[in-house]
Every structure is written in structure tokens, then in C-alpha cells.
N, C-alpha and C positions, 0 to 999 in steps of 0.2 A: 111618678118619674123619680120623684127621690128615694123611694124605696129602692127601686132598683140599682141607682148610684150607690146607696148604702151596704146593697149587699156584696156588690162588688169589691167596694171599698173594703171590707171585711173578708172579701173570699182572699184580695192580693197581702193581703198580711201573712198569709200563710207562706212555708218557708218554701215547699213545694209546687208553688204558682209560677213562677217565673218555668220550671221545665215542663210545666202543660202549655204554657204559655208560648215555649219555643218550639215542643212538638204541636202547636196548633198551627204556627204560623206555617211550620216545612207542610201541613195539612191542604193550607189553603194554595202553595205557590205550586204543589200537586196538582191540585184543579185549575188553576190557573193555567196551566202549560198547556195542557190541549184546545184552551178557548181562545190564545192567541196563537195557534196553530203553529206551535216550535217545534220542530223536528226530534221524532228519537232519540238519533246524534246527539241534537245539543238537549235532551230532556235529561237522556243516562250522564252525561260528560259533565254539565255544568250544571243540573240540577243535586242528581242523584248522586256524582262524586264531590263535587267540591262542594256545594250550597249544603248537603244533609251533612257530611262528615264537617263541616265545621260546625252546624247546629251540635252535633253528636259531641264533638268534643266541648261545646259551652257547656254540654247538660253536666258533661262530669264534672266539669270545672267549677259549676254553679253547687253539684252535689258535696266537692271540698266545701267548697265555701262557707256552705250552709248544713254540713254536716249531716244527709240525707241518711236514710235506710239506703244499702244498696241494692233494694230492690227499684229504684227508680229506676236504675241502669236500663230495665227492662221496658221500660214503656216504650220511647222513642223505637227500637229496632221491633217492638209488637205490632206498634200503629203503621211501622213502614209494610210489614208481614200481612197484616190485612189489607191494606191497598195493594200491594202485588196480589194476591188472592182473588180481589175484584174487580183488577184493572187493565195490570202489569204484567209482561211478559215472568216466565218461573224463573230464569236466569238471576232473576233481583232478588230472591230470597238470598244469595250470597252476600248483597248488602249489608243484611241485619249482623253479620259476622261482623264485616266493616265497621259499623255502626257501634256496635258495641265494643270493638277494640278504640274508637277512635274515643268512646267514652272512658273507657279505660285507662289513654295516655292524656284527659282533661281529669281526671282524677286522681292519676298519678304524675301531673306534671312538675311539682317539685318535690316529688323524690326520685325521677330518674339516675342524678349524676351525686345526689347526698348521701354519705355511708351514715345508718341509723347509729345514736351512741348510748 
């Protein structure tokens, strides 16, 4: 049992843990939705706009943070592309657009209104 504590403890060191970490968790409240039988409506409305596009914008914000490759950008709106492919109506591949714009304004969030010198 402590090995396994151990390895863990040693996997969340890593600077890129926390955005698997947050693309797991949007993983599981995916699965989640249809076992407590939430409608569509509120799956697309309150899952897939507000609940993902705020995960979307901590990744970028996590990716300033910590100074990521930005190829991270790409994970979260990948993982959401495969669950629509397995799941999801096609309409949701428009998301991953969302997704990764909304990563884009978590990673640009203080240089919006700063002129660079």
C-alpha cells in the first residue's frame, strides 16, 4: 500500500499533474451525468458550457503558471473529441474549439489589457 502512496506522491510533483488531474475529473462528472439521469439540456448547458469551459480556462491558467509546453492546450479539448466520438451527439466536436479558446483566454489572462515594453 505504500508503494502505491509513493508513487503517487512522486507522480503529483510533476508540473503537469494538476491538468490531467483536471481533465480527469471533467472525465468522471461525464460519466456521472447519465447515471444520475440529467437531462441533455442540463448535460450540454451546465456540464459541457460552464463546468468544461471553466476547467478549460484553469488548464491555461495552470499552463501560465507553471510554464507548460503548449502543447498541453491540446489534451483537454482531445479527451473531450473522444467522448463525443463514443458517446456524444457530433454537434460537440464544436466544443473542443470552445475549449481551447477558453484555454487560450486562462493563458492569456494577464496580458489581455497590458501593452508588452
Amino acid at each position: 500500500m505504500s508503494n502505491i502512496s509513493k508513487f503517487f506522491r512522486e507522480l503529483n510533483k510533476r508540473d503537469f499533474m494538476p491538468i490531467i488531474w483536471l481533465s480527469l475529473l471533467a472525465v468522471v462528472i461525464w460519466i456521472i451525468c447519465p447515471l444520475v439521469h440529467l437531462s441533455r439540456v442540463w448535460r450540454v448547458g451546465l456540464i459541457f458550457f460552464i463546468f468544461n469551459s471553466f476547467i478549460a480556462f484553469e488548464i491555461g491558467h495552470l499552463m501560465d503558471i507553471k510554464k507548460l509546453s503548449k502543447w498541453w492546450l491540446l489534451l483537454f479539448p482531445l479527451i473531450f473529441a473522444l467522448a463525443v466520438t463514443i458517446h456524444f451527439a457530433k454537434y460537440n466536436y464544436l466544443l473542443c474549439i470552445v475549449y481551447l479558446c477558453f484555454e487560450l483566454f486562462g493563458l492569456w489572462r494577464n496580458d489581455f489589457y497590458h501593452e508588452k515594453k
